[in-house]
N, C-alpha and C positions, 0 to 999 in steps of 0.2 A: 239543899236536897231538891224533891223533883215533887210536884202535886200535879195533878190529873182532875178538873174540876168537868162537870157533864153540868150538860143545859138540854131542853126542848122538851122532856117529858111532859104527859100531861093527862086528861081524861079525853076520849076521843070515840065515837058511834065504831059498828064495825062498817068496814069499809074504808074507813077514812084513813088518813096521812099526820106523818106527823116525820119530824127532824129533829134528828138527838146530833147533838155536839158533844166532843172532848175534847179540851186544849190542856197543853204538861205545859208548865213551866217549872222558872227554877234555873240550877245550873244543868243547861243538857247540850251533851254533843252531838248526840246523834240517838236516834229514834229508831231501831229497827223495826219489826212485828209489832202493829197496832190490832186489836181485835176488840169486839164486842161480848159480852156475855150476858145472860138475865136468869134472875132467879125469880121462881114463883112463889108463894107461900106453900112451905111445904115440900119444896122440889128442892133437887142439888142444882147447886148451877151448871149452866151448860153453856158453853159454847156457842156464840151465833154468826159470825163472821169476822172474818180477817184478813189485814192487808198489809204485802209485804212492804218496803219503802221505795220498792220499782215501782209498784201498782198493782201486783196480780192480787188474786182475791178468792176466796173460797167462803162458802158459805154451807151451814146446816140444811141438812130435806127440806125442813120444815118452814124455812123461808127465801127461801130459792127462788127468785121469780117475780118475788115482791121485794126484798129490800134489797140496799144496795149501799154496800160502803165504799168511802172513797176518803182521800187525804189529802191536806194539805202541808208538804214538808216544809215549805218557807213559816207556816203558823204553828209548827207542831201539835195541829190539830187531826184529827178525823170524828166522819162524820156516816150517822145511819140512817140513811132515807126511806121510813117504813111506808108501803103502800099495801092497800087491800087489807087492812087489819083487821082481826080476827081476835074474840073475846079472847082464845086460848096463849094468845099474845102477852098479855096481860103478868108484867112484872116487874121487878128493878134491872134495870138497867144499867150494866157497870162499864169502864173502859178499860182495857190493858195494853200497858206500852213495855214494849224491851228497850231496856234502854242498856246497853252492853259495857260502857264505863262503868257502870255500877255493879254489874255480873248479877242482875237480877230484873227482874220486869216489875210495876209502880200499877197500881190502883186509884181509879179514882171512888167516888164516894156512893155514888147510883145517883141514879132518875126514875123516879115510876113512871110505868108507863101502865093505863088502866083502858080498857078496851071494854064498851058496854053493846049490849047487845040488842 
């Protein structure tokens, strides 16, 4: 099967930076639609960017400007470059891959990400 394992989380001032990693391994042929998602206490999860396996990328309002995902297909990783953090930042961090041989898309486990102010 396929696991999605995240790294980089952490506790961070506002302002500051930080770098979440997802790598899938497993048996994978191919990786299409990689995205990010975070849940707060309390919230649904939501959506916060996503990239296709060309490279294009779309991203939520709400951090638009500041983070930036990008992929590595030889690693079957992506990754989220948060800049300008902001308390309301502040959540788990999941990754999601489509992976199309399977006819379903794979989770990895989260990362907190805790943002102080």
């Amino acid at each position: 099967q396929v696991q999605l394992v995240e790294s980089g989380g952490g506790l961070v001032q506002a302002g500051g930076s930080l770098r979440l990693s997802c790598a899938a391994s497993g048996t994978i042929f191919r990786i299409n639609t990689m995205a990010w998602y975070r849940q707060a206490p309390g919230m649904q999860r939501e959506l916060v960017a996503t990239i296709t396996r060309g490279g294009s990328t779309n991203y939520s309002d709400s951090v638009k400007g500041r983070f930036t995902i990008s992929r590595d297909n030889a690693k079957n990783t992506v990754y989220l470059q948060m800049n300008s953090l902001k308390p309301e930042d502040t959540a788990v961090y999941y990754c999601n891959a489509d992976l199309p041989f399977y006819s379903g898309t794979f989770w990895g486990q989260g990362t907190q990400v805790s943002v102080s102010s």
